[in-house]
C-alpha positions as CSV (number, residue, x, y, z in Angstrom):
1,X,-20.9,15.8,-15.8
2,X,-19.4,12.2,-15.7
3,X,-17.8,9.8,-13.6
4,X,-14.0,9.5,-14.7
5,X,-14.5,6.6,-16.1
6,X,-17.2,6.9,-17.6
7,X,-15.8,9.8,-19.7
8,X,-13.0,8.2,-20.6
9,X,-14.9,5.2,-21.9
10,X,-16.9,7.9,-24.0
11,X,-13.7,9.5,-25.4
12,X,-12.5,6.1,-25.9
13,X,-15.6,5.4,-28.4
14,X,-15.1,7.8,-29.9
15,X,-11.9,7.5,-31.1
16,X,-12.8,3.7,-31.9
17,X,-9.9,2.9,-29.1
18,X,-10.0,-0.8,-28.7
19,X,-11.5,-1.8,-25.5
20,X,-9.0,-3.4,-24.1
21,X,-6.4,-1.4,-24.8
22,X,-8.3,1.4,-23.2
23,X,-8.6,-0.7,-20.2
24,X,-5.0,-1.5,-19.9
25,X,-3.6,1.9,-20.2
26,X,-6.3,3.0,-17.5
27,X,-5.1,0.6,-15.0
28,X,-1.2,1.3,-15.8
29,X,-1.9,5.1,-15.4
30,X,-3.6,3.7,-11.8
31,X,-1.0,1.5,-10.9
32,X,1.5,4.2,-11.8
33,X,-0.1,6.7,-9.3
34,X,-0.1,4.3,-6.6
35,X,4.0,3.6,-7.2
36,X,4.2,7.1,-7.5
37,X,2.8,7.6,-3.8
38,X,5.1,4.6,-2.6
39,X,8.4,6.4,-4.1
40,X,7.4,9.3,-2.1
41,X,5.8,7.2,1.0
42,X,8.4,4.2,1.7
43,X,12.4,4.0,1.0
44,X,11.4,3.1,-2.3
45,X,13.7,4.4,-5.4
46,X,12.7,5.3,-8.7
47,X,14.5,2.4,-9.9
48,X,12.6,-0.3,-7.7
49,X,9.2,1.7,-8.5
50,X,9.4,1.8,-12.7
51,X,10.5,-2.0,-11.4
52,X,7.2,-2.7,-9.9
53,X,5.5,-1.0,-12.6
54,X,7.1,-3.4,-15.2
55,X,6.4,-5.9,-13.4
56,X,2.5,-5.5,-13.0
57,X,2.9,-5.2,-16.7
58,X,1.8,-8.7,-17.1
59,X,-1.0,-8.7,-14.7
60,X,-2.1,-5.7,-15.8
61,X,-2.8,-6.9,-19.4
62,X,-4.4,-10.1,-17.8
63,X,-7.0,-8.0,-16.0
64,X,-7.3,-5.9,-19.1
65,X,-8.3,-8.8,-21.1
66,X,-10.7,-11.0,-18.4
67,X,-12.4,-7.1,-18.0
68,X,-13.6,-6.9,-21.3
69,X,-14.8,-10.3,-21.8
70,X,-17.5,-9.7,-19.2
71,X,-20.9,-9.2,-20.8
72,X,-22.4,-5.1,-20.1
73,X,-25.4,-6.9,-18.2
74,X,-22.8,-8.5,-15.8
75,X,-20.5,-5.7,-15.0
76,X,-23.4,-3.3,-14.3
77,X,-24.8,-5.6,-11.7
78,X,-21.7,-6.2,-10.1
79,X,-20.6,-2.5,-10.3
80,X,-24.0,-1.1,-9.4
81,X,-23.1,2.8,-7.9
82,X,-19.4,2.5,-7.8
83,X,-18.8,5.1,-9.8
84,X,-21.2,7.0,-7.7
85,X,-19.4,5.9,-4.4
86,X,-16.2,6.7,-5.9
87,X,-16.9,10.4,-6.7
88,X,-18.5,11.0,-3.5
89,X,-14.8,9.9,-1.9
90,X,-13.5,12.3,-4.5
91,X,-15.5,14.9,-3.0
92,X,-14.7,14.6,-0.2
93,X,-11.0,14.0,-0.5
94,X,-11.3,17.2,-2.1
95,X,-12.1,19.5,0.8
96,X,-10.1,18.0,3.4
97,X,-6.9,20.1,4.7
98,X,-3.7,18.5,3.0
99,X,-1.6,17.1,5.2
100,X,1.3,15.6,3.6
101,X,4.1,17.0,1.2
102,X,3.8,20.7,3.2
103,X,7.2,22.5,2.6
């Protein structure tokens, strides 16, 4: 077993994915989630949400393209166990009693 995003940056090899690209969608699909929870979370409409999301379009690609202009050396030392961290959160968001969207 993987991180996340370590599979996907596997899968991504191997269908010869360009990085970048890769990266980009990644962060949309992240971005999206988070507008997602806002539409649901604040008096925010669908409208004003897909909105946002076109409007992080921009900054989204910028990230995308500064992210995979770091050398491999340099992101491992800066990441160190994220990925680790982060699936320990996941784990444990796992197994907590949901608490919001009960009907």
């Amino acid at each position: 077993d993987r991180p996340y995003p370590v599979a996907l940056a596997e899968g991504a090899r191997a269908l010869s994915l360009a990085p970048e690209l890769v990266v980009s969608l990644y962060l949309q699909a992240f971005a999206a989630t988070l507008v997602s929870a806002a539409v649901r979370f604040v008096p925010l409409g669908q409208a004003e949400g897909q909105r946002i999301l076109s409007e992080l379009a921009p900054r989204i690609a910028e990230v995308a393209r500064r992210a995979v202009a770091v050398a491999p050396e340099a992101v491992q030392d800066a990441l160190g166990g994220a990925a680790f961290g982060a699936d320990l959160a996941a784990m444990e968001h796992e197994t907590q009693e949901v608490r919001l969207f009960r009907t």
